[in-house]
N, CA and C atoms as an extended XYZ file, in Angstrom:
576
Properties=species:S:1:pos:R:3:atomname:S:1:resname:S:1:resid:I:1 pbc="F F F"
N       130.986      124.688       44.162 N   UNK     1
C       129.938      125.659       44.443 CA  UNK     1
C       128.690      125.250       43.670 C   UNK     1
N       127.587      125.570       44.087 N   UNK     2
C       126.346      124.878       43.956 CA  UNK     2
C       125.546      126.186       43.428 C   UNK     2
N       125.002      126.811       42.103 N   UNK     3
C       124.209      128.162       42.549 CA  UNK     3
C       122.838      127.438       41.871 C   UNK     3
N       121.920      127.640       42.383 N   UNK     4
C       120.435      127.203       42.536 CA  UNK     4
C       120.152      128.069       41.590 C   UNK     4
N       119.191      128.552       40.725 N   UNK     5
C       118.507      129.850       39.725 CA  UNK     5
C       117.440      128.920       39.277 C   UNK     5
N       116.277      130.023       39.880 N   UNK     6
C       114.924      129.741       39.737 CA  UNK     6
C       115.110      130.039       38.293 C   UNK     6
N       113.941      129.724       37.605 N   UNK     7
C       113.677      129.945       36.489 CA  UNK     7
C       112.730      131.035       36.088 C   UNK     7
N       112.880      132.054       35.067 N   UNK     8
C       112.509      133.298       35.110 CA  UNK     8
C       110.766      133.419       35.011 C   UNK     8
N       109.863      134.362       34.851 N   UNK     9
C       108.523      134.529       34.756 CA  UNK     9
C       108.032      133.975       33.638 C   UNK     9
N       107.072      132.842       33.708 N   UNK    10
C       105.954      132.761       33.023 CA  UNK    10
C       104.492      133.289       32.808 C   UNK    10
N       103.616      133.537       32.179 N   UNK    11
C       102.408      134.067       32.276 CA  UNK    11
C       101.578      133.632       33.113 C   UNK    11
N       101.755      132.023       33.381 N   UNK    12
C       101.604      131.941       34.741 CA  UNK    12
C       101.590      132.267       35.983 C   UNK    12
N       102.982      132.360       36.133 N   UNK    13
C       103.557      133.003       37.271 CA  UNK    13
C       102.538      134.607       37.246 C   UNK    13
N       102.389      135.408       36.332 N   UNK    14
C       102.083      136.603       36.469 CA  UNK    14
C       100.600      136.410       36.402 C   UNK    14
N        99.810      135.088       36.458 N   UNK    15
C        98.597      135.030       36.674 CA  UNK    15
C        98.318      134.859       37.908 C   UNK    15
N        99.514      134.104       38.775 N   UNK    16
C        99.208      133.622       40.233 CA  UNK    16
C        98.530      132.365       40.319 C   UNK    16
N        99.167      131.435       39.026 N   UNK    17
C        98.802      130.205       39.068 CA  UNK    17
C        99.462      129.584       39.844 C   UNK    17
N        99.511      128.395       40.583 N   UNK    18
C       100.400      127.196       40.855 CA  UNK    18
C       100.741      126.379       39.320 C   UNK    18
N       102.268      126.210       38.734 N   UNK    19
C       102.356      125.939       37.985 CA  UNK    19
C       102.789      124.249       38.419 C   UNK    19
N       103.332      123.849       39.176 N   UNK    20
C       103.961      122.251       39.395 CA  UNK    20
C       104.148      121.681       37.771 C   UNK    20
N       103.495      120.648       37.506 N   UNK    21
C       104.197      120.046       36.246 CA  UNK    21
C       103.117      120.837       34.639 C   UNK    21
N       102.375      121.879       35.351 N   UNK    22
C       102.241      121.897       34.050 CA  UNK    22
C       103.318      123.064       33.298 C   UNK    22
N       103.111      122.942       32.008 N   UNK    23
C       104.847      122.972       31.431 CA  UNK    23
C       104.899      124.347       30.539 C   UNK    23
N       104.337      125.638       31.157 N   UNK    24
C       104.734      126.805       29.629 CA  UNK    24
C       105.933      127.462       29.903 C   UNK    24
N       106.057      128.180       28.897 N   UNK    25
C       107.563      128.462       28.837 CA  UNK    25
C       107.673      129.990       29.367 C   UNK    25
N       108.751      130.473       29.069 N   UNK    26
C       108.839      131.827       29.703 CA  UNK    26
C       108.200      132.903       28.860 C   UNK    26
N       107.545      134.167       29.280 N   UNK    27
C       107.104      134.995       28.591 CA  UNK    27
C       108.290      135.577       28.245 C   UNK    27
N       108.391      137.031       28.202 N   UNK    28
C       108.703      138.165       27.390 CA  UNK    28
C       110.315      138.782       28.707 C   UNK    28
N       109.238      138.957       29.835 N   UNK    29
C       109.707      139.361       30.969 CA  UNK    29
C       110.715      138.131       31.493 C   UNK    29
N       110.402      137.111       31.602 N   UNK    30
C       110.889      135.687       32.064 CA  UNK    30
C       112.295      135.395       30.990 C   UNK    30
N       111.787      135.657       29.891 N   UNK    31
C       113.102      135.778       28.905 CA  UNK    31
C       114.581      136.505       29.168 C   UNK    31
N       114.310      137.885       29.443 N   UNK    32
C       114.941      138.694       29.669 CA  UNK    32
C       115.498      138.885       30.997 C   UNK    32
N       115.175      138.117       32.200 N   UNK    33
C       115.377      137.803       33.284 CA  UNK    33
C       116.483      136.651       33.653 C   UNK    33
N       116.027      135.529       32.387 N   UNK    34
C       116.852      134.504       32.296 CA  UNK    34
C       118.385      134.992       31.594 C   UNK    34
N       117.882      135.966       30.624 N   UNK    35
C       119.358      136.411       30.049 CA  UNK    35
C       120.205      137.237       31.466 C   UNK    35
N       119.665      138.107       32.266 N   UNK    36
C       120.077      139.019       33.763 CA  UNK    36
C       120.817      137.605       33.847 C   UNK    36
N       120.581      136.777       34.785 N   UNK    37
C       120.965      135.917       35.243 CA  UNK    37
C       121.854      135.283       34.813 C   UNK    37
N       121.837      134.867       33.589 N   UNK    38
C       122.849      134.164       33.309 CA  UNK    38
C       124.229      135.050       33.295 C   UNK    38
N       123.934      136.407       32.757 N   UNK    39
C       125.370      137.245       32.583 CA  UNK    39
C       125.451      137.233       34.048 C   UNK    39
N       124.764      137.355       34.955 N   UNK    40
C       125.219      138.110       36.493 CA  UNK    40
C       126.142      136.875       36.577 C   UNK    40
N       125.925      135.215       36.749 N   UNK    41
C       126.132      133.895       36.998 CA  UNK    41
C       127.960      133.997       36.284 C   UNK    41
N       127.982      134.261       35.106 N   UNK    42
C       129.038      134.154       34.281 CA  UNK    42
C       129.608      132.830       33.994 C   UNK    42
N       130.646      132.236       33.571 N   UNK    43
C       130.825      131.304       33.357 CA  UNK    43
C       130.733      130.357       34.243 C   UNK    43
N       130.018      129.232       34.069 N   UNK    44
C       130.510      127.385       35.069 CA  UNK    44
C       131.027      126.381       34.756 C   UNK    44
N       131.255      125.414       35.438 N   UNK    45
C       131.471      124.067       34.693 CA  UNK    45
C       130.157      123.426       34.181 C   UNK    45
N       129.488      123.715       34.994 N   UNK    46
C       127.868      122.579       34.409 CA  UNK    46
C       126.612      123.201       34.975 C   UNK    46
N       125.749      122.482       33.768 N   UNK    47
C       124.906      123.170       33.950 CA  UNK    47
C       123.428      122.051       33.718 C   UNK    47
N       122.641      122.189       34.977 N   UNK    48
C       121.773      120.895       35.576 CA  UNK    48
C       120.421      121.781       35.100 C   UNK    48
N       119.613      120.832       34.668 N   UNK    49
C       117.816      121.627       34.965 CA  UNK    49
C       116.671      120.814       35.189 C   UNK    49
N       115.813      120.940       35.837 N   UNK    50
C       114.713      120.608       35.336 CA  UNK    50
C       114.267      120.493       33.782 C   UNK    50
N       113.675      119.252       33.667 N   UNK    51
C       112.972      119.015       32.107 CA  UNK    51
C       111.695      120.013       32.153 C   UNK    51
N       111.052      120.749       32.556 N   UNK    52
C       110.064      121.592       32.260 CA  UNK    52
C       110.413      123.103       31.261 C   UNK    52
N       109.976      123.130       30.674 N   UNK    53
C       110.476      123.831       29.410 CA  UNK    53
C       111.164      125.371       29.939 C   UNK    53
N       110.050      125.944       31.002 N   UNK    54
C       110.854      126.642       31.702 CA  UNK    54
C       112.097      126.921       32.217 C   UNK    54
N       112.323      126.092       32.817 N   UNK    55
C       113.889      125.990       33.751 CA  UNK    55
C       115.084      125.497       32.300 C   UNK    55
N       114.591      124.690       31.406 N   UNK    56
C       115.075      124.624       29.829 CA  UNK    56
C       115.733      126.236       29.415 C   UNK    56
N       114.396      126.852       29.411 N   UNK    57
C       114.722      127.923       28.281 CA  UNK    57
C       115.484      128.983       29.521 C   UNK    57
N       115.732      128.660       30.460 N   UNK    58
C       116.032      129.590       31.683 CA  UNK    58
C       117.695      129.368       31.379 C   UNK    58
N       117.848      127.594       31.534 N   UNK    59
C       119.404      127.019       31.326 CA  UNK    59
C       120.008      127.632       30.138 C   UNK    59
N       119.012      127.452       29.240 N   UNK    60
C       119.541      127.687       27.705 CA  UNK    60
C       120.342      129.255       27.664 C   UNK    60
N       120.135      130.342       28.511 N   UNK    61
C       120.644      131.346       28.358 CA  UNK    61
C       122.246      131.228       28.962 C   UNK    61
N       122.615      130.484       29.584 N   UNK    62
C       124.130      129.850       30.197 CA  UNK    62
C       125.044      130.111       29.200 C   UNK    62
N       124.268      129.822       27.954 N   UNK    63
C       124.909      128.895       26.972 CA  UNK    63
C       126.270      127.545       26.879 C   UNK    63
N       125.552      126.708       27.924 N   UNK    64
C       126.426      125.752       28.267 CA  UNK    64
C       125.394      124.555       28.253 C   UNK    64
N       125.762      122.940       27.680 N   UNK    65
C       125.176      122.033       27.566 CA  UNK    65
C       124.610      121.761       28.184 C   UNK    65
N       123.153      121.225       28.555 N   UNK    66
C       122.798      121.140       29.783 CA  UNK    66
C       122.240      120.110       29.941 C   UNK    66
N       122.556      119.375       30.952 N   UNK    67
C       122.125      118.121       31.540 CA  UNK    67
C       120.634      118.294       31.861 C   UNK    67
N       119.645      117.323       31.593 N   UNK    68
C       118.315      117.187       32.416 CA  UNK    68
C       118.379      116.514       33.496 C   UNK    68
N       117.727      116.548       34.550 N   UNK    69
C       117.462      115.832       36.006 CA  UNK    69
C       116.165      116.276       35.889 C   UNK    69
N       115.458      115.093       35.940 N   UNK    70
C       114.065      114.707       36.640 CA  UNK    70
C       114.095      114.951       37.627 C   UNK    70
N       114.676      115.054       38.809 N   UNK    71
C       114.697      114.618       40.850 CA  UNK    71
C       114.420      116.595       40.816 C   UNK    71
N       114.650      117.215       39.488 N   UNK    72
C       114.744      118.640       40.128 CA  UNK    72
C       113.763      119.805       39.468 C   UNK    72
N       112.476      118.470       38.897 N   UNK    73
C       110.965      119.562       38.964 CA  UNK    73
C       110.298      119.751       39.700 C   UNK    73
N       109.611      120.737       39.190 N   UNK    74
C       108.781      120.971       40.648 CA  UNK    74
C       107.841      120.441       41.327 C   UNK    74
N       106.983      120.498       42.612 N   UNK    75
C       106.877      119.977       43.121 CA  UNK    75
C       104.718      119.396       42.139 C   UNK    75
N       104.539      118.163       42.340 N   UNK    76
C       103.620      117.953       41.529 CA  UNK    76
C       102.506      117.971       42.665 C   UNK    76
N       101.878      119.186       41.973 N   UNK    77
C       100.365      120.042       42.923 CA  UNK    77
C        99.337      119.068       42.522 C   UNK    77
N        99.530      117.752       41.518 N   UNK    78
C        98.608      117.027       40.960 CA  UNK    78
C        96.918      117.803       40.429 C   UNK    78
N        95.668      117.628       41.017 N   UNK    79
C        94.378      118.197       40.666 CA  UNK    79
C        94.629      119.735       40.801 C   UNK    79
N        95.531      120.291       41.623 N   UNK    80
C        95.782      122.008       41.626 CA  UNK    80
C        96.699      122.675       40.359 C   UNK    80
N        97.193      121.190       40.077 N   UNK    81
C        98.087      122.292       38.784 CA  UNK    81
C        97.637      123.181       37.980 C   UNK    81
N        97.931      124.869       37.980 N   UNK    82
C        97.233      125.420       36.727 CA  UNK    82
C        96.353      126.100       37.419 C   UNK    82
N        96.016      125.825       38.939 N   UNK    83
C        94.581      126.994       39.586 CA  UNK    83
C        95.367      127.670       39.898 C   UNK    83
N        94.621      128.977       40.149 N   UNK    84
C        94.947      130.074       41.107 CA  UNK    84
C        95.692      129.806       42.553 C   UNK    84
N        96.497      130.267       42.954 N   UNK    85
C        97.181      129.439       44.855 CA  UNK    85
C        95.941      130.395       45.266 C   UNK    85
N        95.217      131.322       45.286 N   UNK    86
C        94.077      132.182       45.980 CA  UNK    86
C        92.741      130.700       46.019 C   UNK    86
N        92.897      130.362       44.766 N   UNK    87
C        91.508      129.109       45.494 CA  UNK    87
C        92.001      127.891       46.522 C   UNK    87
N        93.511      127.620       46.367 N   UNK    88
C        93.309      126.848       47.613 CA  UNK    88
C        92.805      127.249       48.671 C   UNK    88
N        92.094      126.531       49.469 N   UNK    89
C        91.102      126.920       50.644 CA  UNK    89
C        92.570      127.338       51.749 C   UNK    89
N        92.562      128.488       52.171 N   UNK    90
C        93.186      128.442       53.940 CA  UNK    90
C        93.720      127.442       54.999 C   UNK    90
N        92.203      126.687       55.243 N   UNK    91
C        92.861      125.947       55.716 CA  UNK    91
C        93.378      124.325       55.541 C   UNK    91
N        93.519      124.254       54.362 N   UNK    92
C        94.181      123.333       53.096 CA  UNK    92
C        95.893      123.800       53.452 C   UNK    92
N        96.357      125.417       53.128 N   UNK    93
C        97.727      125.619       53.513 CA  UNK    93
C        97.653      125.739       54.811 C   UNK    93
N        96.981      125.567       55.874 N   UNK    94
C        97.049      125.701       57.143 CA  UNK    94
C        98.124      124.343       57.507 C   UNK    94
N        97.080      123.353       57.272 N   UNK    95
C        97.380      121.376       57.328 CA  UNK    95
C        98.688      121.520       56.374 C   UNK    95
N        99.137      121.805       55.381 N   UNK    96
C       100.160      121.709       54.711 CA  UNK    96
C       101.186      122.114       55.428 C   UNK    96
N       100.975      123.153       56.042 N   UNK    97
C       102.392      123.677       56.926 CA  UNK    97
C       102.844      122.958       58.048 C   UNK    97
N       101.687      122.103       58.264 N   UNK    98
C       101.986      121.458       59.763 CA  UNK    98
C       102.604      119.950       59.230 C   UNK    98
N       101.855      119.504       57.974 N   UNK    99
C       102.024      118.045       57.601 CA  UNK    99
C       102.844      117.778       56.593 C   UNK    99
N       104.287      117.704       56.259 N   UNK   100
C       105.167      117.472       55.024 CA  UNK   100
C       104.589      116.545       54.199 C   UNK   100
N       103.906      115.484       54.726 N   UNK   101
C       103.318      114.464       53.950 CA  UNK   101
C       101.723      114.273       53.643 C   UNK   101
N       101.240      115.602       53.727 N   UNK   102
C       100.429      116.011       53.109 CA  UNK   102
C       100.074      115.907       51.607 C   UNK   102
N        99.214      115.597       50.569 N   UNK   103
C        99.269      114.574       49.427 CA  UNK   103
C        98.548      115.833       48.766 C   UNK   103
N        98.913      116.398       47.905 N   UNK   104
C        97.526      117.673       47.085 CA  UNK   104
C        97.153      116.195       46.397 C   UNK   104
N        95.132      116.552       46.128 N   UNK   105
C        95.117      115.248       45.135 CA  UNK   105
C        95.466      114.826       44.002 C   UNK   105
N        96.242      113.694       43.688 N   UNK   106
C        96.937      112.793       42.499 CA  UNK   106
C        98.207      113.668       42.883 C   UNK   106
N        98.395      114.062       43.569 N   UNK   107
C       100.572      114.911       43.853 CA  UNK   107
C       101.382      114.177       44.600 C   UNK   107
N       102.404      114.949       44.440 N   UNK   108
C       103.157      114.564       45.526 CA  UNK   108
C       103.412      115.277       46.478 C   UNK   108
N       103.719      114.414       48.071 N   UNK   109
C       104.099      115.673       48.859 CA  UNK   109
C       105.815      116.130       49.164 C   UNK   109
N       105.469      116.823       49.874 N   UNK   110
C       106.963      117.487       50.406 CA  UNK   110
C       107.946      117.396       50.730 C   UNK   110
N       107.374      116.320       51.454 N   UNK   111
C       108.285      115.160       51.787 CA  UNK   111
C       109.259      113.865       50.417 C   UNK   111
N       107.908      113.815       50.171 N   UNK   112
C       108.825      112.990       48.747 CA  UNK   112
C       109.560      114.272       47.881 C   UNK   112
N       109.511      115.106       47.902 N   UNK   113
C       109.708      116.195       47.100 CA  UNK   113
C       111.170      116.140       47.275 C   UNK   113
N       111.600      116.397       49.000 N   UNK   114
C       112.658      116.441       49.771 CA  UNK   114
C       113.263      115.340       49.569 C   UNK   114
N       113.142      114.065       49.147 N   UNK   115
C       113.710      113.019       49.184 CA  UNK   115
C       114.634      113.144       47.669 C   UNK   115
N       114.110      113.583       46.894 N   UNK   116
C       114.323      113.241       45.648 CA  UNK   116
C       115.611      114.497       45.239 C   UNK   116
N       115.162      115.530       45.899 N   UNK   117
C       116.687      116.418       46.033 CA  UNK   117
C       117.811      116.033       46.568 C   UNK   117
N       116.924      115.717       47.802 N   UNK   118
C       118.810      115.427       48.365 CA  UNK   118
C       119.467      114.252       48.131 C   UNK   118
N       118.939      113.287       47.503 N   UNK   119
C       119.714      112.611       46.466 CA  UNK   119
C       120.618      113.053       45.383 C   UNK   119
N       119.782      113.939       44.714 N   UNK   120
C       120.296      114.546       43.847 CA  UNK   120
C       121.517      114.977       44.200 C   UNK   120
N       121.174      115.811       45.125 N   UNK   121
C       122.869      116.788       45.806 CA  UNK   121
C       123.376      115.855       46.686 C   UNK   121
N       123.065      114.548       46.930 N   UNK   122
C       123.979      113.950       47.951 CA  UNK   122
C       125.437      113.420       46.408 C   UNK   122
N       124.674      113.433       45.273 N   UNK   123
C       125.381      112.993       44.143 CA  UNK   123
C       125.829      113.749       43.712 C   UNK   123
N       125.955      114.891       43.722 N   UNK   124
C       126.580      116.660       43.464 CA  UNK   124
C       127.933      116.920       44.504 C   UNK   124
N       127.462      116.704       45.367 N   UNK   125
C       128.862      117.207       46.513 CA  UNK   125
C       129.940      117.192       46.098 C   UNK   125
N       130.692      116.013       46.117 N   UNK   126
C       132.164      115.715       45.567 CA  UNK   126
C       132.723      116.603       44.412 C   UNK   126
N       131.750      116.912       43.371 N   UNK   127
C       132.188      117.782       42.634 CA  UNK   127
C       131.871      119.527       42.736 C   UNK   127
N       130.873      119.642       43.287 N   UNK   128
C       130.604      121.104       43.648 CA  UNK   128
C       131.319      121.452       44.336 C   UNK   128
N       132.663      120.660       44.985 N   UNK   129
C       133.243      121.279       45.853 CA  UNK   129
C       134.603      121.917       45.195 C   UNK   129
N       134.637      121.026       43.590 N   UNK   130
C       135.296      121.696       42.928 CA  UNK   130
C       135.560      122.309       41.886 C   UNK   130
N       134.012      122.548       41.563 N   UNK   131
C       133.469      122.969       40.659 CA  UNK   131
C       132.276      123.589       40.424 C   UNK   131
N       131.647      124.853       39.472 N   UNK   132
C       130.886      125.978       39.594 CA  UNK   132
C       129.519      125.041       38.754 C   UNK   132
N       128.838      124.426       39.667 N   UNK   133
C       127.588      123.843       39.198 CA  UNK   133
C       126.504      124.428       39.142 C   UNK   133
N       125.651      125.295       38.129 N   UNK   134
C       124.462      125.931       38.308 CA  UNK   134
C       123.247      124.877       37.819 C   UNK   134
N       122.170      124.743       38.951 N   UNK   135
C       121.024      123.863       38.697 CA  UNK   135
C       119.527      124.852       38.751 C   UNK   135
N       119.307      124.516       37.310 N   UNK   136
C       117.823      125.364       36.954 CA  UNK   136
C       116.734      124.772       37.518 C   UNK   136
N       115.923      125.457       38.512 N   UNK   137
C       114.922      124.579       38.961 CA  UNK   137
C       113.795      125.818       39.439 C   UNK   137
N       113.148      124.925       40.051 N   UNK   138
C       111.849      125.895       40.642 CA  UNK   138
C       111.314      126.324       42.102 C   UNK   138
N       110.764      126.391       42.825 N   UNK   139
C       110.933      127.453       44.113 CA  UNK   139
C       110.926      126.185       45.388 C   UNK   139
N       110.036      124.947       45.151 N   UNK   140
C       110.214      123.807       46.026 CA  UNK   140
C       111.003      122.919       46.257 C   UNK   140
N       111.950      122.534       45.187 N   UNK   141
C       112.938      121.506       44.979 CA  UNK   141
C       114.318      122.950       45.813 C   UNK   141
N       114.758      124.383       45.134 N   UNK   142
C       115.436      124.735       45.457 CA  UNK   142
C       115.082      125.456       47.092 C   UNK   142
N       114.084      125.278       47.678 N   UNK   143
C       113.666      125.459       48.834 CA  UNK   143
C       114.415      124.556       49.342 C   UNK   143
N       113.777      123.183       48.992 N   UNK   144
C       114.241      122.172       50.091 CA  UNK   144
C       115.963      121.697       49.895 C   UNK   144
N       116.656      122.239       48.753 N   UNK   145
C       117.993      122.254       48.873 CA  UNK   145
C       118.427      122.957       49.624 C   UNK   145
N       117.811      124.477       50.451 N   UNK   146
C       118.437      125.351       51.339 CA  UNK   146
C       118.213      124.229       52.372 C   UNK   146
N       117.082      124.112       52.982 N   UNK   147
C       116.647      122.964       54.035 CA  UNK   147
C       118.540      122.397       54.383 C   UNK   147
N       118.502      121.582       53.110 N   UNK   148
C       119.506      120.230       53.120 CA  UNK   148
C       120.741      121.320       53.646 C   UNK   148
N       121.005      122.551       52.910 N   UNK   149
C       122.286      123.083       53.118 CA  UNK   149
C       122.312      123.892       54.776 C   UNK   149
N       121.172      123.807       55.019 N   UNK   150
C       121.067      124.647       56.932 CA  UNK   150
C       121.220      123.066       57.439 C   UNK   150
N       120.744      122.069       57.128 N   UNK   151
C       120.508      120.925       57.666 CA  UNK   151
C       119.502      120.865       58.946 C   UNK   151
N       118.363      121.596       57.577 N   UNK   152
C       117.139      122.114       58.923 CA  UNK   152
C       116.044      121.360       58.235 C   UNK   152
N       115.088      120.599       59.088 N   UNK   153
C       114.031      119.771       58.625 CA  UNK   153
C       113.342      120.689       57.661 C   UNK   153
N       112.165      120.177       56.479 N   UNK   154
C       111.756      120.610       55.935 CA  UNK   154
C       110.311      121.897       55.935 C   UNK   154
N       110.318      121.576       57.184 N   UNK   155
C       109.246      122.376       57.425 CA  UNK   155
C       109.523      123.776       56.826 C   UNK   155
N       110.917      123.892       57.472 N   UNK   156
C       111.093      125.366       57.069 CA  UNK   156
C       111.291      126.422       55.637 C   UNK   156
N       110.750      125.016       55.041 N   UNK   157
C       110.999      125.600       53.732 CA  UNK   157
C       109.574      126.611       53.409 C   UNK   157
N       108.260      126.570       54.329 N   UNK   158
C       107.312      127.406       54.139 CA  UNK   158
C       107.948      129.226       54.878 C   UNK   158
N       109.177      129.241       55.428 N   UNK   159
C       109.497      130.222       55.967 CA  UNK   159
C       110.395      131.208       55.152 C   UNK   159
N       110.103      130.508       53.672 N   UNK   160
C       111.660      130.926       52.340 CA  UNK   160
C       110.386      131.757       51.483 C   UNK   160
N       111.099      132.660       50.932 N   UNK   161
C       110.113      133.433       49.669 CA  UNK   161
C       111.594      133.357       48.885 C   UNK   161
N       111.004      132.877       47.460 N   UNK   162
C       111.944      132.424       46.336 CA  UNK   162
C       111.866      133.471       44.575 C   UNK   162
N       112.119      135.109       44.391 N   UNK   163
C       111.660      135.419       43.807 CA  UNK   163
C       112.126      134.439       42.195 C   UNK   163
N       111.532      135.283       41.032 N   UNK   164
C       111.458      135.112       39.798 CA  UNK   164
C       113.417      134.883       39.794 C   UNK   164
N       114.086      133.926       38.657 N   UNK   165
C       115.501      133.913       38.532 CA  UNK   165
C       116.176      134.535       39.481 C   UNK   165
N       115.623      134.155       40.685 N   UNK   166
C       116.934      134.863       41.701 CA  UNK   166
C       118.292      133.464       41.529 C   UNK   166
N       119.191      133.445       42.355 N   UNK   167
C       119.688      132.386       42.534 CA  UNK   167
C       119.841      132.426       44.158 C   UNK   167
N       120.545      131.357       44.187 N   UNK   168
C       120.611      130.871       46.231 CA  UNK   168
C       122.460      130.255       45.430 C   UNK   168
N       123.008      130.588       46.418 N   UNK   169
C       124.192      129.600       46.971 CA  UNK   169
C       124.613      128.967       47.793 C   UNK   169
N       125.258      127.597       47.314 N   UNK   170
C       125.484      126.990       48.404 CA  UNK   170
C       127.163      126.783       48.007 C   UNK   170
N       127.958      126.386       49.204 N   UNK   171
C       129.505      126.226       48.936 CA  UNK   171
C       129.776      124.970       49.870 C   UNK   171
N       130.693      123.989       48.947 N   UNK   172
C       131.234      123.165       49.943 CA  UNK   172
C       132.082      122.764       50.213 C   UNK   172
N       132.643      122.744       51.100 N   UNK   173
C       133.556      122.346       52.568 CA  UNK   173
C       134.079      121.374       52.575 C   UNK   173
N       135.198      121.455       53.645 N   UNK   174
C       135.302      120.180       54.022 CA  UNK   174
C       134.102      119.536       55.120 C   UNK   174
N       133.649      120.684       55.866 N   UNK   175
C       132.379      120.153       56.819 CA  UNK   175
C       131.486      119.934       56.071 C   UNK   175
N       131.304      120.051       55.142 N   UNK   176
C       129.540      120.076       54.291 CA  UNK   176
C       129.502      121.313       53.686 C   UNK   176
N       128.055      121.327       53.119 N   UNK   177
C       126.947      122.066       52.266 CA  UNK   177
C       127.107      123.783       53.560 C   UNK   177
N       127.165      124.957       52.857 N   UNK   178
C       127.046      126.028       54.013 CA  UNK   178
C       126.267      126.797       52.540 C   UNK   178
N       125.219      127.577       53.266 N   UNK   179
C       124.299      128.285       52.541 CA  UNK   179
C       124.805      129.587       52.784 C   UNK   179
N       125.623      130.265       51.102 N   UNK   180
C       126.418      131.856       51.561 CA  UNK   180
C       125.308      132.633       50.778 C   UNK   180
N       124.613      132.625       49.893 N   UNK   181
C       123.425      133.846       49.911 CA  UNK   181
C       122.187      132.787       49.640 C   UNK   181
N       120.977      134.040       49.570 N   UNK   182
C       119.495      133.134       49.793 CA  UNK   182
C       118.542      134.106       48.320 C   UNK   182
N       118.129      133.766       48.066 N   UNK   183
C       117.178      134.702       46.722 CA  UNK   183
C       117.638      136.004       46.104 C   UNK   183
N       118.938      135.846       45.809 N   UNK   184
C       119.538      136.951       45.273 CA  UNK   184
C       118.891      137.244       43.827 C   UNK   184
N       118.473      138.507       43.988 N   UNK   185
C       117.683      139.170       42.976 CA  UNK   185
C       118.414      140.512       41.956 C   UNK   185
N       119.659      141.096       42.977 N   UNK   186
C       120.356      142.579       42.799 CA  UNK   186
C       120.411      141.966       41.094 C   UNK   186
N       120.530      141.649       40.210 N   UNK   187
C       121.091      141.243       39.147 CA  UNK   187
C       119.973      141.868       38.021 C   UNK   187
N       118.770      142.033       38.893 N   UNK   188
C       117.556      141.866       37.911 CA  UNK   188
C       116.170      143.104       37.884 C   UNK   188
N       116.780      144.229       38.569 N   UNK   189
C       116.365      146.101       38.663 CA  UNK   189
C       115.968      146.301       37.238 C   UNK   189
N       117.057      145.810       36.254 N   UNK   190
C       116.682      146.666       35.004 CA  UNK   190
C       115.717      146.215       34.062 C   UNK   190
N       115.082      144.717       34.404 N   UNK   191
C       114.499      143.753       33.229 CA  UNK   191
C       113.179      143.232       33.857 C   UNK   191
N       112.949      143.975       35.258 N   UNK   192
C       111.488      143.752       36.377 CA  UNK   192
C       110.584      144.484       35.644 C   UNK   192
């Protein structure tokens, strides 16, 4: 089993920045969100994150060792990191929705974004199938892991809303990757 958990609120996040690689940690709220989560999660075998201090201090509430993966930060907004998503121009996310390989300037796109996950989880399978793997990450990388687990092109990952430490599951099969919940939040009423 595969459970995805965003990483909880930063001041960022509650500014309505695009955060991609730039790196603060969780506030107050984001703290206490990460602790929800981890008790809702309960025990795993392993425990994966993003190196951004965030999805760090998100893992760290597991209290289980945690592996870093690079392939599972977020997605790099390059010259946008850190603005407002309200100043990207309209129709900037217009072209983005239509074009995966769309480049923000000095970033990466969506497409490479997508590449670099499902590597990741093409290297996960064998054992998630027998074992409770939770991977700390952020709303684009665990977007495009639902993608991989519908085995639906990436586009559709603009059709996902990913709240604060929800988690997503995925379970696997003998057929493959099957996506059994999507932004599960019930865990996190008392610490919003």
């Amino acid at each position: 089993m595969l459970i995805l958990l965003r990483h909880g609120r930063t001041k960022a996040n509650a500014a309505g920045l695009l955060q991609g690689r730039i790196d603060p940690g969780l506030d107050d709220l984001g703290v206490a969100q990460a602790r929800a989560a981890a008790q809702h999660i309960g025990d795993v075998d392993r425990v994966i994150s993003s190196p951004l201090v965030r999805a760090q201090q998100t893992a760290a509430a597991l209290g289980k060792p945690i592996e870093t993966d690079e392939r599972w930060i977020e997605l790099d907004y390059g010259d946008w990191d850190g603005t407002p998503v309200k100043s990207v121009h309209r129709d900037t996310w217009t072209a983005w929705r239509s074009d995966l390989t769309l480049r923000p300037p000095n970033g990466e796109t969506l497409a490479e974004l997508s590449t670099r996950v499902r590597t990741a989880l093409d290297e996960l399978l064998l054992q998630a199938a027998d074992e409770t793997i939770v991977v700390v990450s952020h709303v684009s990388p665990i977007k495009a892991a639902t993608a991989w687990a519908l085995g639906v092109d990436d586009s559709a990952t603009w059709n996902m809303f990913l709240g604060q430490a929800s988690t997503t599951t995925i379970a696997i099969g003998p057929n493959g990757p099957r996506l059994v919940q999507f932004n599960m939040t019930d865990h996190l009423p008392s610490v919003s």
